[in-house]
C-alpha positions in Angstrom: -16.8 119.0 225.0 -14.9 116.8 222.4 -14.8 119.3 220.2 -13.4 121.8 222.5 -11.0 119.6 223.7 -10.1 118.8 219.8 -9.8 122.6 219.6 -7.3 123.3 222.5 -5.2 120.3 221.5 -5.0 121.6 218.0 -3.8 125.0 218.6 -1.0 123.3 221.0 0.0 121.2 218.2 -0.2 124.6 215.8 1.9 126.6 218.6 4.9 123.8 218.8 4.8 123.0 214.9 5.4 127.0 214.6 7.6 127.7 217.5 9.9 124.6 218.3 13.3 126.6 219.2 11.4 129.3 221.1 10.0 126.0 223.3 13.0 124.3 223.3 14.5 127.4 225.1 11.8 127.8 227.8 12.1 123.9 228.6 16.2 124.2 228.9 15.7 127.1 231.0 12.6 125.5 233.3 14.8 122.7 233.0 17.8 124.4 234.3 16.3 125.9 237.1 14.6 122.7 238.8 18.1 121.3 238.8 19.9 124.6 240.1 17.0 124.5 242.8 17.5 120.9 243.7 21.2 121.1 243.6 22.4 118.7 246.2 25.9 120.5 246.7 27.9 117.2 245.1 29.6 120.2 243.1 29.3 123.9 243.0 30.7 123.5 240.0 27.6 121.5 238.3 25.2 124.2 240.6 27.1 127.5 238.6 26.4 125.3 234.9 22.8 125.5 235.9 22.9 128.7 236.2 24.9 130.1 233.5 23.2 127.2 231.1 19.8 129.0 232.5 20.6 132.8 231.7 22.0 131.9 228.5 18.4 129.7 227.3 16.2 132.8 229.0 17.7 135.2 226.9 17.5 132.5 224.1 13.7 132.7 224.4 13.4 136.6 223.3 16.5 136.1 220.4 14.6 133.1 219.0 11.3 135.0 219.1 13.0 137.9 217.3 14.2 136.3 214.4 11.2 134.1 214.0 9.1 137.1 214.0 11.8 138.2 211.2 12.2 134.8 209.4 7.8 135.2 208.9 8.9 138.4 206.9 11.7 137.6 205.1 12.2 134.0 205.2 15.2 132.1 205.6 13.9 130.6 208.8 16.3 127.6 209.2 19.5 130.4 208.7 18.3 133.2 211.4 17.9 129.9 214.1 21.1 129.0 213.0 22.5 132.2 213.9 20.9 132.9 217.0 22.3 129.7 218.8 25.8 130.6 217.5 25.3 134.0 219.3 23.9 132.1 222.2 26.6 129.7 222.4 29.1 132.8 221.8 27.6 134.4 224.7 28.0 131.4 227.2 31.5 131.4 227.2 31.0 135.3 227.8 30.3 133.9 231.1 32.7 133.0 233.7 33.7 129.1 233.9 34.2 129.5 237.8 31.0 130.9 240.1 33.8 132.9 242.1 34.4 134.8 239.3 30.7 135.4 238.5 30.7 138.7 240.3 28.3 141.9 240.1 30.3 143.0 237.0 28.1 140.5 235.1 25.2 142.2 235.4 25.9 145.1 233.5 26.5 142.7 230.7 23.4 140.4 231.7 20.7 143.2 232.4 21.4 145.1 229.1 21.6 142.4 226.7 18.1 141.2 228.0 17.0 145.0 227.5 18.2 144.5 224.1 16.6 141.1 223.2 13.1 142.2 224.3 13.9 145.9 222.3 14.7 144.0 219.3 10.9 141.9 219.4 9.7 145.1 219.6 10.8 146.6 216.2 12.7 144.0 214.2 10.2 142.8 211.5 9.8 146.4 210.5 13.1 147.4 209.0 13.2 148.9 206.4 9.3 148.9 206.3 7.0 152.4 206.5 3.7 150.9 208.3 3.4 152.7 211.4 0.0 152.0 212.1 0.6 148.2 211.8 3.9 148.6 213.9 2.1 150.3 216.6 -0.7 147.4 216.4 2.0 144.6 217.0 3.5 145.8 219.5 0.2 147.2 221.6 -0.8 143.4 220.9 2.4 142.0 222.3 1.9 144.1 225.5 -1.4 142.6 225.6 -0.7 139.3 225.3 2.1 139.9 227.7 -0.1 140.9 230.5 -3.2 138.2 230.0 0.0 135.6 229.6 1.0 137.3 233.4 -2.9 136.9 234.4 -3.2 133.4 233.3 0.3 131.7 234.3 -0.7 133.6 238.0 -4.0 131.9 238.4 -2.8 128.7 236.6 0.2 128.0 238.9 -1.1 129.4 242.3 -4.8 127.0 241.8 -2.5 123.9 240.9 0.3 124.7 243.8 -3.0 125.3 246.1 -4.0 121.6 244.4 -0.3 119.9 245.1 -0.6 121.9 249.3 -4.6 120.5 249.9 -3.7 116.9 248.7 -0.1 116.9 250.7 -2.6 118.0 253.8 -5.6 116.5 253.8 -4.1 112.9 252.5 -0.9 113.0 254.7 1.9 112.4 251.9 3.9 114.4 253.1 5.3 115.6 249.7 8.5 116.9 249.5 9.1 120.9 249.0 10.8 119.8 245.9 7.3 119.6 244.4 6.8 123.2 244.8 9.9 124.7 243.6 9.6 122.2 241.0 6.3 123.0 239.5 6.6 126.9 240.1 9.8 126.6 237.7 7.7 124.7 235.1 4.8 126.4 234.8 6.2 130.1 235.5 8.7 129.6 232.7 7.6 126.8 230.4 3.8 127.1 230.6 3.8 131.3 230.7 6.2 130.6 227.3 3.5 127.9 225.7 0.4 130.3 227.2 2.0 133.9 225.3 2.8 131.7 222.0 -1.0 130.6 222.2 -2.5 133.9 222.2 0.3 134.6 219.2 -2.5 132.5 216.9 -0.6 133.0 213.6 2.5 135.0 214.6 3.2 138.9 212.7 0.1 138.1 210.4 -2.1 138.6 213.6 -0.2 140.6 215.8 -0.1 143.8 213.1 -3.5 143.6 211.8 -5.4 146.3 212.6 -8.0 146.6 215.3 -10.2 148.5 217.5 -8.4 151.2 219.7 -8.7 149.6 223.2 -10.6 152.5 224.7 -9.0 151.3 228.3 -5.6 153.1 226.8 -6.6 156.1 226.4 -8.2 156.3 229.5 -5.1 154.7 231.3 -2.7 157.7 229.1 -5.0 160.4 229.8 -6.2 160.0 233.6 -3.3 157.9 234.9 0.1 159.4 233.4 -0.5 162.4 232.2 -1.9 163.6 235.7 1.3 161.4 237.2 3.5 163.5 234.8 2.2 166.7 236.0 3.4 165.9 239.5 6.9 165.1 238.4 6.8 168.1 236.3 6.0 170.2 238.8 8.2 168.7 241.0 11.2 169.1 238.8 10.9 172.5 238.0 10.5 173.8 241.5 13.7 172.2 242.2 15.5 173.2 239.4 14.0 177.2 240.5 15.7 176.3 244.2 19.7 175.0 242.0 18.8 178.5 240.5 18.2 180.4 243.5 20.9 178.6 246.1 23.1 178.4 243.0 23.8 175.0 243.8 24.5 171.9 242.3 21.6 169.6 241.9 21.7 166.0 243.7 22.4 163.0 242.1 18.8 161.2 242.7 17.3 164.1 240.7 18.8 161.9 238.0 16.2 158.9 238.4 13.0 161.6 238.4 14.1 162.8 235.1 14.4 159.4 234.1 11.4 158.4 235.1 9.5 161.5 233.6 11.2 160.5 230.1 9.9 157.2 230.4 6.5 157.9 231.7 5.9 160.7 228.9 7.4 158.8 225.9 5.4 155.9 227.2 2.0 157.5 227.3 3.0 159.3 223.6 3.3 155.7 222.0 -0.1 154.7 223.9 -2.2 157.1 222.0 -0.2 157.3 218.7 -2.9 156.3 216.8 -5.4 159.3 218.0 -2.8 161.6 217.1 -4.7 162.3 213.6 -8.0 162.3 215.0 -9.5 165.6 215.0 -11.6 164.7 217.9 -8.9 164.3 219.7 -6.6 167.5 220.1 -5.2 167.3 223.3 -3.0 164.1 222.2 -1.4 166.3 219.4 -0.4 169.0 221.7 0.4 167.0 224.8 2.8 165.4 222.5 4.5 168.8 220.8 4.4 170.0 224.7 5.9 167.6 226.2 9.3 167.3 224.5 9.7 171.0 225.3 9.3 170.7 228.6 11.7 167.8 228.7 14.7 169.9 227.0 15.5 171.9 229.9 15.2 169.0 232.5 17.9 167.2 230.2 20.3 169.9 231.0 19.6 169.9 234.7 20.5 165.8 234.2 23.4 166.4 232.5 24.6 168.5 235.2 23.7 166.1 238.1 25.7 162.7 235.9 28.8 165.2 235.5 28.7 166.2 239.0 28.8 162.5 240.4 31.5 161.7 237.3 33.6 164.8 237.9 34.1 164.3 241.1 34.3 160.2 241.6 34.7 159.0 237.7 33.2 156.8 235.7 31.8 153.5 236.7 29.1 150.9 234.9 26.0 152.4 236.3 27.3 156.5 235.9 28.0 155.1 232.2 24.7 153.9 231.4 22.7 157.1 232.8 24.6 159.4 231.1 24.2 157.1 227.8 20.6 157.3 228.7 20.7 161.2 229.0 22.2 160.8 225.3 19.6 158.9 223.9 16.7 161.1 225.7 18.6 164.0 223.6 18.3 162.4 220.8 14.6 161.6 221.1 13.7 165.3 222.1 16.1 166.8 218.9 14.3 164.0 216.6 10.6 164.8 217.6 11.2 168.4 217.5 12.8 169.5 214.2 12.3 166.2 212.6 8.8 166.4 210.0 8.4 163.3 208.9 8.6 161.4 212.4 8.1 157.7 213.0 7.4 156.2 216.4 10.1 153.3 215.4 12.9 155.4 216.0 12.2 155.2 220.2 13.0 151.5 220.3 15.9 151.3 217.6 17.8 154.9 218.7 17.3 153.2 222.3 18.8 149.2 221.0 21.5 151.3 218.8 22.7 153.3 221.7 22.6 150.0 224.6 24.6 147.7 221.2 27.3 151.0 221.3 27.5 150.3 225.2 28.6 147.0 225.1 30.2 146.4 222.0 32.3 149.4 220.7 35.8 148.8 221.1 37.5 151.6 223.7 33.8 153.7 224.3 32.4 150.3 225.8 30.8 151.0 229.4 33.7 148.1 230.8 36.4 149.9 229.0 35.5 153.0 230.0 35.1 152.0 233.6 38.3 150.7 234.1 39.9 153.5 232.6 38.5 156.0 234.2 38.6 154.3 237.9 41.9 153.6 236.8 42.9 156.6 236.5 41.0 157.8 239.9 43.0 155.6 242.0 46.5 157.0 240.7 45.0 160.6 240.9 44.7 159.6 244.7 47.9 157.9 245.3 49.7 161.1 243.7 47.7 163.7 245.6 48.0 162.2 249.0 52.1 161.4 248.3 51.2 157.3 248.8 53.3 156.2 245.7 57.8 155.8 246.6 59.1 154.9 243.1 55.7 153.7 241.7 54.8 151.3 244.6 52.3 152.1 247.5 53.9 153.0 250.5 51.7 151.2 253.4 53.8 153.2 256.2 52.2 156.1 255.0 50.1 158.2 257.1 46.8 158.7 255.8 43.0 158.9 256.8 40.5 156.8 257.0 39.0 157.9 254.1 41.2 157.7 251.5 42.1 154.5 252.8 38.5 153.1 252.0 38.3 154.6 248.6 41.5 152.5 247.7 40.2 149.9 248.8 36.8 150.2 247.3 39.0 151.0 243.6 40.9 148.0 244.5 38.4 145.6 244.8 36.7 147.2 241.9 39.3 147.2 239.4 40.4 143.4 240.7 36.5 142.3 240.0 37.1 143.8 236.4 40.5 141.3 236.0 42.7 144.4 236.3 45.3 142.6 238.7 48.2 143.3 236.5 47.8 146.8 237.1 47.2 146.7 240.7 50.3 144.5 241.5 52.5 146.4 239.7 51.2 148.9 242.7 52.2 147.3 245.2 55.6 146.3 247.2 57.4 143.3 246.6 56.4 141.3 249.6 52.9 142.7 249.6 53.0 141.6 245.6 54.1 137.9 246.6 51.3 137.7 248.9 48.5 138.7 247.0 50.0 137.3 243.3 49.5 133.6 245.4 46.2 134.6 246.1 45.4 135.3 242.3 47.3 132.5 241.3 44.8 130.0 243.9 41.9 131.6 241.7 40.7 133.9 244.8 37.6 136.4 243.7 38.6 138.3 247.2 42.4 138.6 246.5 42.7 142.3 247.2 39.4 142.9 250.2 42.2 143.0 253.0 44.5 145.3 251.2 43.2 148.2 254.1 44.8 146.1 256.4 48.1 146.7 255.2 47.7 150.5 255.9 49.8 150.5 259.1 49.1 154.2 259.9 45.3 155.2 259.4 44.3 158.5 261.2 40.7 158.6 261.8 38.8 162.3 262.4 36.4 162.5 264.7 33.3 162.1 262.2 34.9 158.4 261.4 35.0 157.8 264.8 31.6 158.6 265.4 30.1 157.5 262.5 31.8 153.9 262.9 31.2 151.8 265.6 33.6 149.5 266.5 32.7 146.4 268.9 35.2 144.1 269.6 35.4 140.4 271.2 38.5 139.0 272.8 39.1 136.1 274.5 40.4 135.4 277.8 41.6 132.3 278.1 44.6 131.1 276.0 44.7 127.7 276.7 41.8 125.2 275.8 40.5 121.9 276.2 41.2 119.3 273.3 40.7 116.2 275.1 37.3 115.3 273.5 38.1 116.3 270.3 40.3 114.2 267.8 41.6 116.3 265.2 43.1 120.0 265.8 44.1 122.1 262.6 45.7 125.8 262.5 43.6 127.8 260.2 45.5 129.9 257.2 44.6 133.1 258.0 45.6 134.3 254.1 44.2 131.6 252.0 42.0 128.8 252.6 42.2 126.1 254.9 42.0 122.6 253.4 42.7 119.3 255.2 40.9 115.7 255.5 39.5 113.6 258.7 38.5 109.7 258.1 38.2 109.9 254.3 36.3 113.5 254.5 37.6 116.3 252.8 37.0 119.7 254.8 37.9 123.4 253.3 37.2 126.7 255.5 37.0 129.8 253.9 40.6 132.4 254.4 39.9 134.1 257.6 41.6 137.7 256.8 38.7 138.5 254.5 36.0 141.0 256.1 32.4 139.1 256.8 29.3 140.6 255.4 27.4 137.8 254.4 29.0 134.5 254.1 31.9 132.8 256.1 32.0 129.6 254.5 33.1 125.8 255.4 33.1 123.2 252.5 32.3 119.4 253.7 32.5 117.5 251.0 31.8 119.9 248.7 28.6 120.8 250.6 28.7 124.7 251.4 28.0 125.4 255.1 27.7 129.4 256.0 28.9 130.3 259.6 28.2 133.6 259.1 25.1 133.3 261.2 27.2 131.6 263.7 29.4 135.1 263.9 26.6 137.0 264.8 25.1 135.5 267.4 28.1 135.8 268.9 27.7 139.3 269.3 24.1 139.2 270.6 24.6 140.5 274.3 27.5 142.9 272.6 27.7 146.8 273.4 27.4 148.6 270.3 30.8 149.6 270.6 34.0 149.2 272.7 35.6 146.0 274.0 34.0 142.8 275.4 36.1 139.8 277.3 34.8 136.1 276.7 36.1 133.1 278.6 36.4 131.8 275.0 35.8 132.3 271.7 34.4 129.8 269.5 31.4 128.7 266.9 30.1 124.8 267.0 28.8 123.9 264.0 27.5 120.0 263.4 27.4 118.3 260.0 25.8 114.9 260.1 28.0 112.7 262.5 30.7 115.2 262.8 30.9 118.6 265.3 33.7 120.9 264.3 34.7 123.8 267.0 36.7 127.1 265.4 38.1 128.8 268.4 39.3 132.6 267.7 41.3 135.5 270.3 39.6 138.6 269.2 36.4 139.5 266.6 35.3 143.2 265.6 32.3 144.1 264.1 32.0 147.1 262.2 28.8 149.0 262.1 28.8 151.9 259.7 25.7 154.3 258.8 23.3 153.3 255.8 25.9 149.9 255.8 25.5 146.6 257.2 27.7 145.4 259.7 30.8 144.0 259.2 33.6 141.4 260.5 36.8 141.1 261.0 38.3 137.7 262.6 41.4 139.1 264.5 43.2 136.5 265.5 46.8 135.7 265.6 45.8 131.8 265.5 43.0 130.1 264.5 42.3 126.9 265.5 39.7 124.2 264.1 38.8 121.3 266.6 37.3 118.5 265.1 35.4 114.9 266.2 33.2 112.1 265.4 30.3 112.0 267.6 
């Protein structure tokens, strides 16, 4: 048993001698997630540090693993580190300083830059080098160790969560929930890091060596995707025969099947690469000639479905990155069928080379190109439906409800990407006043009420039906303040801030449509009344008018009870949408006390 123990300790002591940065990373990152979970709402600020601090050492975990990987190649270990936390710290300030600016836009720099990390583990110590056999070894081995590190971090934190619930239960201590969240973040992020680096052993000497062909592969490739490709296949040429016989266009979620047929195919090609020259095994060779031939005409049918979408609504992040992935499956079908002397590497590098051209190439970058392009769209609009008088958006125009949505939804697009420049330069001069204040206070949702200022929106009969429009009003004008000790009138354009006996109070602008969050600051604690809205609404008709005797919300934070009274609510209910709501209200009024 000593010896065993001796044993386990030493590889530990082997696995953080040989990987200290890679460990350092995880623990930041476990690190930072305890405290973003445990966030106390002192400061949002502190709570979006967390966050960003978190990302940034996750994605420090693969970098660091790539270049040591490299560094046991070539050396120069102490250099490659050196570099990868100057990129790291170069990509935190990537990152917004304020959380309200930490928008969706972010993840199309987030999501492919992880891609890229995990693609470069995956090929990086093999520039430059011709083993393909001992590249294919390394990274089946990786994918191994990948899923026993997902089977043993599974079973290792749900038995010692289980441990933490039967001693909280059977010996009353009443442990806080903090000890959950707490451990789940350690050991799902720290202890699945120290469990993968364990089963590394010695690093690239180990993981390229060669070994048995797991027989479980094969039998995965050849009963599991090829029959699953054969569906898809099938699939996608009958449809493609029915675009040939209606002569139609094709829709835009044929776009994901031919995705996922790429994927699956080119996966189960890399799974048996190495039975390819077994004579015993002919049906890998000629599934893998086949199957690039029968992807060539699907790749035209894809094209046609991205250009469709593109052609007729422009570019945005996602429509960029599907079509760049249409590019690179072109790529891989011209490279496998007239190229002789083929190497499996060129999958992963072709695939980082193209995702590195995405976000960094100045002009053709998915962000530049997306705010070109919808750029573009929303002055194609404003010129076709006569909306522009000397360059600046007539709001007296009529126009329907249509087009007033989609320049709203390129508004609030272009805004998200920091475009306001452009947009006010759009806009009136009072209208520009308004909204330049708004920018100014650092407000994310500057532009979500510019359909508002559309004074003459014609709806067609299909809006009216397909939007339902309930609406709450208030009877009673006059209300009862006698209990109460504080009033304050709400802004309805920006946020309402003001103090009572030494607390600071801030509730959210009230002109900005609801969908998820309608927030109150007390102290800098966030309080969401949103849930608050809705149950006003409860005993509701789906749509026309209902009259309260009032209108309020009540919401009670420790010794305090605050009362928002508003005249008239609509809620918004849209097909394939959630709801949404709109606080109409000439005045609204914030009643505060001390209980």
């Amino acid at each position: 048993m000593i010896k065993k123990f001796n044993e386990i300790f030493g590889k530990a002591g082997a696995v953080i001698r040989e990987y200290p940065m890679i460990l350092v990373m995880a623990f930041l990152t476990a690190f930072s997630a305890i405290c973003y979970i445990n966030y106390d709402s002192n400061s949002r600020d502190y709570s979006f540090f967390y966050l960003k601090f978190g990302l940034v050492t996750s994605l420090g975990i693969s970098v660091m693993y790539a270049l040591k990987t490299l560094s046991q190649r070539v050396g120069k270990e102490i250099l490659l580190q050196l570099f990868g936390i100057i990129f790291l710290v170069f990509f935190y300030f990537l990152l917004p300083a304020k959380e309200d600016r930490f928008t969706e836009v972010y993840a199309f720099l987030l999501i492919p830059t992880f891609i890229l990390s995990h693609l470069l583990v995956s090929f990086i110590p093999f520039i430059g080098r011709d083993q393909e056999l001992n590249f294919w070894q390394y990274n089946k081995n990786l994918f191994i160790n990948i899923f026993l590190t997902g089977v043993f971090t599974g079973v290792l934190t749900g038995g010692i969560m289980l441990a933490i619930s039967a001693v909280d239960h059977l010996f009353d201590f009443h442990f806080n929930s903090r000890y959950y969240s707490n451990t789940f973040s350690s050991l799902s992020i720290f202890g699945s890091c120290f469990i993968f680096l364990l089963f590394n052993e010695k690093g690239l000497a180990y993981l390229e060596k060669n070994g048995d062909y797991p027989v479980i592969l094969k039998f995965f490739t050849q009963y599991v995707l090829v029959p699953l490709l054969l569906i898809y296949a099938v699939i996608l040429y009958f449809y493609s025969a029915k675009i040939l016989i209606n002569w139609e266009l094709p829709r835009g979620w044929v776009s994901y099947l031919i995705l996922a047929y790429s994927v699956v195919g080119i996966l189960a090609i890399l799974l048996v690469h190495p039975l390819k020259e077994d004579s015993t095994k002919s049906w890998v060779r000629i599934f893998s000639k086949i199957f690039y031939y029968t992807l060539a005409p699907l790749i035209i049918l894809l094209f046609v479905a991205i250009f469709t979408r593109i052609l007729e609504y422009g570019y945005t992040e996602p429509r960029y990155f599907v079509l760049l992935l249409a590019l690179w499956l072109t790529s891989v079908v011209l490279y496998y069928i007239f190229i002789r002397k083929q190497t499996i590497k060129f999958v992963p590098m072709s695939l980082f080379v193209f995702g590195l051209f995405s976000l960094t190439f100045p002009y053709l970058n998915t962000f530049s190109v997306a705010k070109r392009s919808q750029k573009n769209e929303l002055l194609t609009t404003l010129n076709q439906k006569n909306i522009l008088e000397n360059g600046m958006i007539d709001f007296n125009k009529k126009i329907s409800g249509e087009v007033a949505d989609e320049i709203t939804n390129k508004f609030n697009f272009l805004s998200k990407r920091n475009e306001n420049e452009f947009l006010l330069n759009l806009l009136p001069l009072e209208s520009k006043k308004i909204f330049e204040k708004d920018i100014h206070d650092g407000k994310s949702y500057a532009f979500s009420n510019i359909r508002s200022k559309f004074t003459a929106v014609k709806y067609t009969n299909k809006d009216i039906e397909d939007n339902r429009n309930t609406r709450l009003i208030s009877k009673n004008k006059s209300v009862d303040i006698s209990e109460y000790q504080l009033l304050v009138k709400a802004n309805g354009y920006e946020n309402t801030n003001f103090e009572f006996q030494n607390n600071k109070f801030e509730l959210e602008s009230t002109r900005n449509p609801l969908k998820t969050k309608f927030t109150l600051l007390f102290n800098d604690q966030e309080i969401n009344l949103f849930p608050k809205i809705k149950e006003l609404f409860i005993n509701a008709p789906r749509t026309g008018e209902q009259s309260e005797d009032h209108l309020f919300i009540i919401q009670k934070i420790g010794d305090f009870e605050i009362k928002i009274l508003f005249d008239s609510i609509n809620r918004i209910s849209s097909p394939n949408k959630s709801d949404e709501y709109m606080i109409n209200s000439e005045s609204v009024l914030i009643l505060i006390k001390k209980e």
